[in-house]
N, C-alpha and C positions, 0 to 999 in steps of 0.2 A: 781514536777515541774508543772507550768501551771500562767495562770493570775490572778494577785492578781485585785479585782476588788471592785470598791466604787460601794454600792448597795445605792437603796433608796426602802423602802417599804412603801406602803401604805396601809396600813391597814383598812378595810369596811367593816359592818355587813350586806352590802345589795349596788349592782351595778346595773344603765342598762344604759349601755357602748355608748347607741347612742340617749341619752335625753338632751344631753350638762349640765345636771346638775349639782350642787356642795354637794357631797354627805360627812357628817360627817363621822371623822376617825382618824387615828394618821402616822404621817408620822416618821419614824425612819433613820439615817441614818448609816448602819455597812458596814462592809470589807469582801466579797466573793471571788467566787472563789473558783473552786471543789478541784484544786490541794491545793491553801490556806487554805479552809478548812481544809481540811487532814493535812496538814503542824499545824495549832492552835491546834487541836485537840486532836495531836499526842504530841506537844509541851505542853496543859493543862497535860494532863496523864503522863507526868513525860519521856517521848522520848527525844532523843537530835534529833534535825531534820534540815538540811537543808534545805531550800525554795529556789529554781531558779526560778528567773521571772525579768520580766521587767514594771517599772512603768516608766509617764510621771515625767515633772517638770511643775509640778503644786495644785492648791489647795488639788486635791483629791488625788494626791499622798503623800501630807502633812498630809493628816487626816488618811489615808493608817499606813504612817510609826505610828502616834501614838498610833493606833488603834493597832496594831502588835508590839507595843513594849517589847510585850513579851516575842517575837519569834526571831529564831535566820535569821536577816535579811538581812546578810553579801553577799550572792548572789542574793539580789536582783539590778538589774541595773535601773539606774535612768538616762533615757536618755531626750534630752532638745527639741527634734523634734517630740517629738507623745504625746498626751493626755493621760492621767491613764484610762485604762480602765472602763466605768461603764454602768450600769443594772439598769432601773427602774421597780421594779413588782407592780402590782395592787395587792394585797390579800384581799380575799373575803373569810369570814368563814375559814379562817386557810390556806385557799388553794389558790396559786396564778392563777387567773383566766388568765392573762395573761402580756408579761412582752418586754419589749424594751432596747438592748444592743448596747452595741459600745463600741466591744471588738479587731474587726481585724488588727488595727493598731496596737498595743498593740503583740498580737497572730505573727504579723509578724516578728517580731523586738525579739522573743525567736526561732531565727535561729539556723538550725545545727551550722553553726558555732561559735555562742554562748554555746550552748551546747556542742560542743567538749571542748571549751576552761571550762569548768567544769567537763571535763573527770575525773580528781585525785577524785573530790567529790565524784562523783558517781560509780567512784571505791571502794572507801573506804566507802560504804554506805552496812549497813546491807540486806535496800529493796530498791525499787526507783519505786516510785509510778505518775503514768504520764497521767495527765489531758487531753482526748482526744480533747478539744478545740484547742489543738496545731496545727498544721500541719504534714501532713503526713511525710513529708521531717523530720523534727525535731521529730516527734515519731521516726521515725525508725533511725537516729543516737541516739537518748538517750537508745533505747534499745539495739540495737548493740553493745555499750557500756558496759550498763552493764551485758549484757549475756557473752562476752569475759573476764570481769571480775567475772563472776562465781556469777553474785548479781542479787538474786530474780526480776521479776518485777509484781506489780499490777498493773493494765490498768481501769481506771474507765470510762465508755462508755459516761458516760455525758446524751447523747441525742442520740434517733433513728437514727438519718441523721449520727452520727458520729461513731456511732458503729465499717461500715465497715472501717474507718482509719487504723486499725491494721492490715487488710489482705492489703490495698493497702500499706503499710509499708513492706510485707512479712515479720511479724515479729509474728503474731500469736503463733507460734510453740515455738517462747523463751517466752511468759507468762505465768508469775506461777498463777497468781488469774486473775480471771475479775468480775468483781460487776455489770451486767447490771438489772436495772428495770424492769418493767413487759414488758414496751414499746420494751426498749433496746432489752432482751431476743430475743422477736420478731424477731428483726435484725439481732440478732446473730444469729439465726435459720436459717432465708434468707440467710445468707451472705455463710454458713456452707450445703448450698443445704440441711436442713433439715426442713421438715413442719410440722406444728401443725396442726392436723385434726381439732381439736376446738378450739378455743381462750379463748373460755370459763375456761375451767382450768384452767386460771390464776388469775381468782375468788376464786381458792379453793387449798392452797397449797399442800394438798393432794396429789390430784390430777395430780400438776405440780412437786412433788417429783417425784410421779410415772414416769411421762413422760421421766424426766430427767435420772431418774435409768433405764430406758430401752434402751435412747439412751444415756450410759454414754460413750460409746469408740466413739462415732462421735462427743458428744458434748465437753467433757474433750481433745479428742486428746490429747495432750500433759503437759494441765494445771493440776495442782496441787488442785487447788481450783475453785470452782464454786459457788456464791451469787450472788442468783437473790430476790431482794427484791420487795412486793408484795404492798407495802404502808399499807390499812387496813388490807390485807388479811395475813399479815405477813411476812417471811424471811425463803425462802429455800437455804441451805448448800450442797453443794455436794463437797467431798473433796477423796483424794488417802488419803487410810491407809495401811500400813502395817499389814499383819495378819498372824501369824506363815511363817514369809520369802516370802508370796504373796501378790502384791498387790492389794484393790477390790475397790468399791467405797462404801462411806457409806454417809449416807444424816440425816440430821440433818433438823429437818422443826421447826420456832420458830414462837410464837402468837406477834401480834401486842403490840408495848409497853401499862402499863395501862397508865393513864394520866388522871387527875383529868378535864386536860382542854386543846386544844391545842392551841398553837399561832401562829405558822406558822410551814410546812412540810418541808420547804428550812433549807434544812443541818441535814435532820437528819438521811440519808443517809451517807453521808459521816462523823457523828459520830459513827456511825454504824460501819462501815467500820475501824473506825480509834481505836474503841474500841478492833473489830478483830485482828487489826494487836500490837496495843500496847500489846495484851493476849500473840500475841506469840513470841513477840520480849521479853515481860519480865518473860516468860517459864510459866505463867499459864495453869493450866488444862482447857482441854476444856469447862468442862461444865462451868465452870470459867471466860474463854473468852469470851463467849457467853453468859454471865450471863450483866460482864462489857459491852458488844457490845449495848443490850439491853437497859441496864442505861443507855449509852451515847445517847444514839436517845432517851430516854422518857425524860433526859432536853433538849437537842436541840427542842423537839415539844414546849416546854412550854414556850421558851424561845424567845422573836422576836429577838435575836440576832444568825445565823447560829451555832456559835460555842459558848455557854454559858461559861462565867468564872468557871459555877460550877462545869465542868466537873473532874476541879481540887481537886475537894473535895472528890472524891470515893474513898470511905475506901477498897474496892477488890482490888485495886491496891496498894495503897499505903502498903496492910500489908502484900502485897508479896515481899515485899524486904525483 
């Protein structure tokens, strides 16, 4: 769950932001959104997924639904007093240099009590994955939810600033995964009274396995899974395994996708993500999971649209049915 949002990108081999210039490029326009992400992604790779969220009545919620007509869009509410949320990013060499949202009308209007009234859903939901843009209020009834219903949750941190939502929710303790970035992690450390002597280690995933395996009982507490992704530097895993009747931690460190070329870094994070979670929702082995997770973020890089059609095409998935 989270906002489904009309992006615009624009695309630049070269900026400077305060010349008034009109600088050659390509403008695109697709459908974001961390938790929509997750929601196409999960719905390319063959997942049946719910999406809760709330769009305006209007153009961009028009191009929203077509753009998503793949996905199953039944709880999405279409309300006639707020605008469809939307995101313009500048990209500059792959990388969005910086980027202008008007998301909070939008963000307000997926209240708890919206989300209760989708309690049955997310009961009857294998995982329930939750866009930290929401509000704290609305975090912590959708996870309350479904931790009394006995259903996994993943918490995607979004952004630094947003991290600590989950601890002012008091709901930390019911999440099974959290996916923060290099930045995120940061926060998380902050928020969890644990400091990083260097920052620098997160230059080196090595380096930042190590950290993590040392402080695995303050950092894990009670999660299941732990992905902190590095951008170049790669993707460290830290997960609970079971090992002859005890549990330990064991960390998984993975190199940067290859890629002939990139297009944009928006969404390939949460292909990532959605590759992890479709591995163990459709009983792949790990190295398996993590083979697919991989795939999914090297089309997301190549591709200017977050969630590429092609993601539908990975034969690891499909020949595990």
């Amino acid at each position: 769950m989270g906002p489904a949002v009309e992006k615009r990108y624009c695309l630049a081999a070269r900026l400077s932001a305060t010349d008034g210039g009109t600088y050659e490029g390509t403008i695109s326009q697709v459908c974001g959104g961390v938790g929509r992400n997750h929601a196409d992604a999960l719905t390319r790779l063959g997942v049946a997924v719910d999406f809760i969220s709330v769009v305006g009545n209007d153009a961009n919620a028009h191009f929203a639904f077509r753009y998503c007509s793949h996905m199953n869009l039944k709880h999405v509410c279409q309300l006639d007093d707020i605008p469809t949320a939307t995101y313009l990013a500048v990209n500059v060499k792959g990388a969005v240099n910086f980027g202008i949202g008007s998301i909070q009308n939008t963000v307000a209007r997926i209240s708890p009590q919206l989300i209760r009234s989708k309690s049955d859903v997310i009961a009857a939901a294998d995982y329930l994955l939750v866009d930290s843009n929401l509000s704290v209020e609305a975090i912590k009834a959708a996870v309350e939810i479904a931790a009394s219903n006995g259903r996994p949750v993943w918490f995607e941190p979004t952004d630094v600033k947003k991290v600590g939502k989950i601890f002012d929710a008091n709901c930390f303790h019911l999440v099974h995964t959290i996916s923060p970035n290099a930045n995120e992690f940061v926060g998380l450390c902050d928020a969890i009274g644990l400091a990083i002597p260097n920052k620098d280690i997160l230059s080196d995933a090595e380096a930042t396995a190590e950290f993590v395996l040392r402080h695995a009982d303050q950092l894990l507490q009670t999660l299941d899974t732990l992905v902190v992704t590095l951008g170049a530097h790669g993707v460290v895993i830290v997960r609970r395994v079971e090992d002859n009747g005890r549990g330990r931690s064991e960390v998984t460190i993975l190199p940067k996708p290859t890629c002939p070329s990139i297009e944009s870094v928006s969404g390939g994070g949460d292909c990532f993500n959605a590759g992890l979670l479709a591995g163990r929702l459709k009983g792949l082995s790990w190295p398996d999971t993590t083979t697919l997770a991989t795939r999914c973020a090297a089309l997301s890089l190549q591709s200017t649209h977050p969630v590429p059609p092609s993601l539908s095409t990975l034969a690891l998935l499909r020949n595990s049915h």
